[in-house]
C-alpha positions in Angstrom: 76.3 25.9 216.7 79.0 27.9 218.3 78.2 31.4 220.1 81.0 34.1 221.7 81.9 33.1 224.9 80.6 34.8 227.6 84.3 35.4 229.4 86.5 37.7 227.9 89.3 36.3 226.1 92.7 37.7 226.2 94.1 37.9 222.9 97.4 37.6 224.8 96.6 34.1 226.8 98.4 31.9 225.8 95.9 28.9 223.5 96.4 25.8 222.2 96.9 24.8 218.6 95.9 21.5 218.3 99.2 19.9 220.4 101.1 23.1 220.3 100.6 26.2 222.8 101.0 29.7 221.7 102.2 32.3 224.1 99.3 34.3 223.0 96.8 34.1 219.8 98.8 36.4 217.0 99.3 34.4 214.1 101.8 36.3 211.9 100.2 35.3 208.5 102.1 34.1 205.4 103.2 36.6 203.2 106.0 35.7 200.3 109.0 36.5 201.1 111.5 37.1 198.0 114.4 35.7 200.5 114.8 32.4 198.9 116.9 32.9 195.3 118.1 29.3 195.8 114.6 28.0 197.0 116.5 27.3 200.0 116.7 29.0 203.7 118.8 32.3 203.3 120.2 34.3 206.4 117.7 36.7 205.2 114.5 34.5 205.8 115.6 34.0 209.0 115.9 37.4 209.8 112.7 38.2 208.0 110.9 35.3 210.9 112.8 36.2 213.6 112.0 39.4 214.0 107.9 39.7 214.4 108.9 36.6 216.3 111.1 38.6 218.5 108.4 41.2 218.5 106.0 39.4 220.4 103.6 37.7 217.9 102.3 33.7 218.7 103.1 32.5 215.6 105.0 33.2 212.4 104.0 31.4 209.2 106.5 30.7 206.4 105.3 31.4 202.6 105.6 29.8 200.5 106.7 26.0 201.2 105.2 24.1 198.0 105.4 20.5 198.0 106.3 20.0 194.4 108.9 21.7 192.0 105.8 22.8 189.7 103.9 23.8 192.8 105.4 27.2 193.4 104.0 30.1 192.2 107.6 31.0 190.9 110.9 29.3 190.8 112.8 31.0 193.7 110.4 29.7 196.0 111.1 26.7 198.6 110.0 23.2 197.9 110.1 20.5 200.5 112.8 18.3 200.2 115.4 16.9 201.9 117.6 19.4 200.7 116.3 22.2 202.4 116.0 20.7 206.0 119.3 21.9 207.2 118.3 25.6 206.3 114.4 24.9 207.4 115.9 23.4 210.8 117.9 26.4 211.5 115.3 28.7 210.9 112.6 26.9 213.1 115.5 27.1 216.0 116.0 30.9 215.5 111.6 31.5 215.6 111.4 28.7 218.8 114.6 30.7 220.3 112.7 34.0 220.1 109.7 32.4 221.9 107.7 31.8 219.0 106.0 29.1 217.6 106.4 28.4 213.3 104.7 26.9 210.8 104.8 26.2 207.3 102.0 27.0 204.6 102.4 23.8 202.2 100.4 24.0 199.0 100.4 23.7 195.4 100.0 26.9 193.3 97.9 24.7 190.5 96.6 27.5 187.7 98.4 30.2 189.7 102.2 28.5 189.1 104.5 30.0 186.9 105.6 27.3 184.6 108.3 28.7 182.8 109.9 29.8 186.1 109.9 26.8 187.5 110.5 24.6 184.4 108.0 22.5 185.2 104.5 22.0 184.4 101.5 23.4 185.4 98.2 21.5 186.9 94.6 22.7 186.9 91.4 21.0 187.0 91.2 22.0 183.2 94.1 23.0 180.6 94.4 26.6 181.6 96.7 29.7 180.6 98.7 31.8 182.5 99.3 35.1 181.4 102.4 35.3 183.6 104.2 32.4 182.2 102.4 32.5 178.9 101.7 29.1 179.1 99.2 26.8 179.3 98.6 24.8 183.0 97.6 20.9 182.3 94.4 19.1 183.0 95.3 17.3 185.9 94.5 13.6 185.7 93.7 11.2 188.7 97.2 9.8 188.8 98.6 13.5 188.9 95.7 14.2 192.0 96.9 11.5 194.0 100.6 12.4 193.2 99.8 16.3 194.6 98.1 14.9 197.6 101.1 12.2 198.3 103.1 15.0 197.9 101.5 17.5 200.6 102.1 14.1 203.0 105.4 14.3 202.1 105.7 17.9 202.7 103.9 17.6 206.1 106.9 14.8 207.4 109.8 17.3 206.2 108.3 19.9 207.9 108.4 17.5 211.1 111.9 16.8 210.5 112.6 20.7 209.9 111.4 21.4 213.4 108.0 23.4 213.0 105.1 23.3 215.1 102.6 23.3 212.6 101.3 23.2 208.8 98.8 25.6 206.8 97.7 23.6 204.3 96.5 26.4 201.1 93.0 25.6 199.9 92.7 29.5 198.9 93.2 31.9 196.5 92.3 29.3 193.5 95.6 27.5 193.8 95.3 23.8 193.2 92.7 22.9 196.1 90.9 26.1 195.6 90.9 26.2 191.7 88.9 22.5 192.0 86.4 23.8 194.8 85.6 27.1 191.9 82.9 26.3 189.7 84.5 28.8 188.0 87.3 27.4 186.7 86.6 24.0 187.6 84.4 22.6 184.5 84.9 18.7 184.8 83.0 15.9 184.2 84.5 13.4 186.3 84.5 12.6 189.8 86.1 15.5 190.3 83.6 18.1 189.1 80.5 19.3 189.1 78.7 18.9 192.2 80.2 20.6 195.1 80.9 17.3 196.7 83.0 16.3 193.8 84.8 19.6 193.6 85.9 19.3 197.2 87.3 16.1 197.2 91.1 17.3 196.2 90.5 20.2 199.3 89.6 17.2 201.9 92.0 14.6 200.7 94.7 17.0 200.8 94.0 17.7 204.5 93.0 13.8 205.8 96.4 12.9 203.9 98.6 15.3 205.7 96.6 14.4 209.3 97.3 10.5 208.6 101.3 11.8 207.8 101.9 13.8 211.2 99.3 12.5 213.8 98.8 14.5 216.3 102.9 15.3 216.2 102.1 19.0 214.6 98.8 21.2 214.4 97.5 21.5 211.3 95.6 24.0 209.8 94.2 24.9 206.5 93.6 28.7 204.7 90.3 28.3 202.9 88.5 30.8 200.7 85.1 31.9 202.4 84.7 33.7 198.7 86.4 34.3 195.3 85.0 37.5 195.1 84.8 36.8 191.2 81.1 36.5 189.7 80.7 32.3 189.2 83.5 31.9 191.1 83.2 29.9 195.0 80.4 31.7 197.3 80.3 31.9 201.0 77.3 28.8 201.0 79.5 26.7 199.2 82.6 27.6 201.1 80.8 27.2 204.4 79.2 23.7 203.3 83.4 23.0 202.8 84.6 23.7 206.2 81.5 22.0 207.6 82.8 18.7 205.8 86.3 19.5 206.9 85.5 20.0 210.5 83.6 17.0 210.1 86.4 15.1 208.5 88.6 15.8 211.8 91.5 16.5 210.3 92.7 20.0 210.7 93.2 21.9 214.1 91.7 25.6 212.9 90.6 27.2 209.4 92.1 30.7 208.7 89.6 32.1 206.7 90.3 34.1 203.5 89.3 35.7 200.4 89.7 36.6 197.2 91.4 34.8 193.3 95.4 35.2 193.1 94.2 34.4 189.3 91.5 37.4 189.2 90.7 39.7 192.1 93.6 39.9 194.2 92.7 42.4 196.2 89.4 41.6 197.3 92.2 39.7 200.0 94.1 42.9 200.5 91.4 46.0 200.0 93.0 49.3 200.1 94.9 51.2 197.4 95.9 49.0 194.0 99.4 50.0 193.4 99.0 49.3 189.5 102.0 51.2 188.4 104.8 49.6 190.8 103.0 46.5 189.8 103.9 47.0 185.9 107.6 47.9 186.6 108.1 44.6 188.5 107.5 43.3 185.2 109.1 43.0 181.8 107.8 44.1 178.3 105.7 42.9 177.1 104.2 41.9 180.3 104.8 45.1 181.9 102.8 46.7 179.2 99.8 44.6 179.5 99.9 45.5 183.9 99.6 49.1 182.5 96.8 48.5 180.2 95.0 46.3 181.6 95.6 46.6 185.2 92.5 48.0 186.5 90.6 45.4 185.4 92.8 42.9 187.6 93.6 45.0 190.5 90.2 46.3 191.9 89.8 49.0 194.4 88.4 48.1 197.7 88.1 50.9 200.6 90.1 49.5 203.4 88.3 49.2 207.1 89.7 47.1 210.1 88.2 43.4 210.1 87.0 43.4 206.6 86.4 40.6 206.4 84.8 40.3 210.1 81.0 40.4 208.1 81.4 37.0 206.0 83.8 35.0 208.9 80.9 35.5 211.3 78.9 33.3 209.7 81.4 30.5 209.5 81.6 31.6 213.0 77.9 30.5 213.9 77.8 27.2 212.3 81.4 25.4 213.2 82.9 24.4 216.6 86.4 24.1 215.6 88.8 26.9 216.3 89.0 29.4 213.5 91.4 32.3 212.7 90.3 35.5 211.5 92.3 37.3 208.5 92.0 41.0 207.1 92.2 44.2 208.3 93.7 43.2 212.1 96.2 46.0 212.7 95.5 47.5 216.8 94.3 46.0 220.0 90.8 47.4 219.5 90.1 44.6 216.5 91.9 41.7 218.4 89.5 42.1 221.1 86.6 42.5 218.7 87.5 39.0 217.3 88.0 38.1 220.7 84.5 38.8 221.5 82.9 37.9 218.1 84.3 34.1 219.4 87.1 33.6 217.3 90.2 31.7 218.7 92.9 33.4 217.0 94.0 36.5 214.6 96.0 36.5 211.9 98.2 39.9 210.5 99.9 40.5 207.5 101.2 43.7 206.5 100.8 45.7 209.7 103.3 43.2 211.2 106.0 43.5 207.7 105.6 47.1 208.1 106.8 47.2 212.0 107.4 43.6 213.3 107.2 44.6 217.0 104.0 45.9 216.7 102.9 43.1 219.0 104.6 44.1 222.2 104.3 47.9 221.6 100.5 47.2 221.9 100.9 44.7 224.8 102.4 47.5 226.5 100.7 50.1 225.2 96.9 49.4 223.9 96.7 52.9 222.4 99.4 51.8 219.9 98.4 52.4 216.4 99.7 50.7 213.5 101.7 52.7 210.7 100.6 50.8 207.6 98.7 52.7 205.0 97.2 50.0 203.3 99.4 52.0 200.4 99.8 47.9 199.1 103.1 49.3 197.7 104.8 46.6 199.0 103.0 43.6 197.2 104.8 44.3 193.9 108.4 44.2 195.2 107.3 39.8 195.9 108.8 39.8 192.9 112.5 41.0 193.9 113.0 41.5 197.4 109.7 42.3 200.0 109.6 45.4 201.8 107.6 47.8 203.4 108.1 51.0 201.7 106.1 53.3 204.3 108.3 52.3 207.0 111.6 52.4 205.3 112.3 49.0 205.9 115.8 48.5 205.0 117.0 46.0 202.4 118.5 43.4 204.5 114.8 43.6 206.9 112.6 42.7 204.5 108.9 43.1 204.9 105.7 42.7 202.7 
């Protein structure tokens, strides 16, 4: 069982990530970008890395690298191929000439991708429908398992070959991995279902395929769901019996933990205001009119307080040795050091860090320095045309989310 250590960490040491060493422990989460309209590197996604990574952070993570065509939760979005090297390589040299280490989340989107976007199909553990695509995912078969988990292998070498310093491998947010783990959505029979043993084998092959790809060349990591925060859905007890196997299994470096169902509670991730009606007008009819109608339902209030989700982490906290990274809520010096002190080995910021990418070194300089996000969540609808911060003015060509 792991306690908080009894020295005081600085969240600005520099730590090790499996092979890699951070300048300090700031993990600049992933967050979708909109700066990919070829599903390639753009001047713009390099500009959208580089500067938190100019602005002090440990870290940067890229969003969303899926290792399939169908994997991606729209069809702008980068796949890992050899095609995109070139564009991923110069990217990773802008981030590691900034000081900053880079990594790429890999994943499959599973229930969550759009199919018609991507002209391609969709996989879930049953036939399932989208109500962004309209469509229908496909019950994944064993041949198409092994192909997704071969194919975040695959994923893992081009992102060796693209120059970054580690992987997040997404088990959250009911995308493929995650959508298996659910009891929820997962309602096989096979060996694939059922028990929680069965549901987590896609989750743990994903990760002991992508360890026996790189080695020890690249840390890997994985973002894992500690709860769907959906009635049926995957609890902490299961999600904590997950990571135990996976720390077991040796192959990842740290867990991020997260929360909440891209599918059905999104914002029990996010908490703070619900931005329904930006959300509808980043839609069309009659999609846009459903958003409107509907939208409460789908985009639940939750207040907003720093380290949110601080409460449910802890107790992933007590029972695993392995570095973990805590998510949600992590916007001034104050909460670093809290996480610091509660024994985790690294934190992870989203928005705060899209609204003002040097936040970082203001607060190394200053620890009085507050953040200026609002938790307005304004900028989560404009992932679907261009990211933003809208508090902060980013402008166009800096975008933020």
């Amino acid at each position: 069982m792991n306690t908080a250590p009894n020295v005081f960490t600085d969240v600005f040491s520099g730590a090790k990530l499996g092979p890699v060493t951070l300048r300090n422990r700031i993990i600049k989460a992933a967050t979708f970008e909109a700066s990919t309209p070829d599903a390639l590197v753009t001047d713009d996604l390099i500009t959208y890395h580089r500067l938190p990574a100019a602005g002090g952070v440990g870290m940067t993570t890229v969003a969303y690298c899926a290792v399939t065509p169908g994997g991606r939760t729209e069809g702008k979005q980068i796949w890992m191929r050899p095609e995109a090297v070139p564009g991923l390589r110069k990217l990773t040299d802008a981030i590691h000439a900034e000081g900053a280490a880079i990594s790429a989340q890999i994943g499959h989107a599973g229930p969550v991708a759009d199919s018609r976007s991507n002209k391609a199909t969709a996989l879930a553990p049953v036939r399932f429908f989208n109500p962004i695509a309209m469509k229908f995912a496909k019950k994944a078969t064993r041949d198409d398992i092994d192909d997704v988990i071969e194919a975040h292998a695959n994923a893992a070498r081009i992102a060796i070959d693209a120059g970054f310093d580690a992987v997040e491998i997404h088990l959250g947010h009911n995308y493929f991995a995650s959508s298996f783990l659910s009891p929820l959505i997962n309602r096989r029979t096979d060996e694939f279902g059922g028990s929680l043993e069965n549901r987590a084998k896609v989750a743990r092959g994903m990760v002991l395929a992508v360890r026996r790809a790189v080695n020890d060349q690249i840390a890997v990591t994985a973002k894992l769901n500690m709860s769907d925060g959906v009635r049926g859905g995957i609890s902490l007890d299961e999600s904590l019996q997950t990571a135990k196997w996976l720390e077991e299994d040796g192959g990842l470096d740290a867990i991020e933990l997260t929360a909440g169902s891209s599918l059905v509670n999104p914002m029990y991730l996010f908490r703070g205001d619900a931005p329904v009606k930006e959300f509808a007008g980043a839609f069309k009819p009659p999609m846009r009119w459903g958003v409107r109608m509907m939208g409460r339902k789908f985009l639940r209030e939750y207040p907003y307080r720093e380290a949110y989700l601080l409460r449910d982490a802890k107790k992933f906290r007590a029972e695993l040795t392995m570095p973990l990274i805590l998510l949600g809520g992590i916007t001034n010096k104050e909460t670093m050091d809290l996480a610091m002190a509660e024994g985790f080995d690294f934190v992870a910021m989203g928005r705060a860090l899209l609204a003002e990418p040097d936040l970082i070194n203001r607060i190394k300089a200053d620890a009085s320095v507050r953040s200026r996000c609002t938790h307005c969540n304004q900028c989560m609808p404009t992932i679907y045309s261009h990211t933003h911060c809208v508090v902060t003015g980013a402008p166009d060509h800096v975008p933020a989310s």
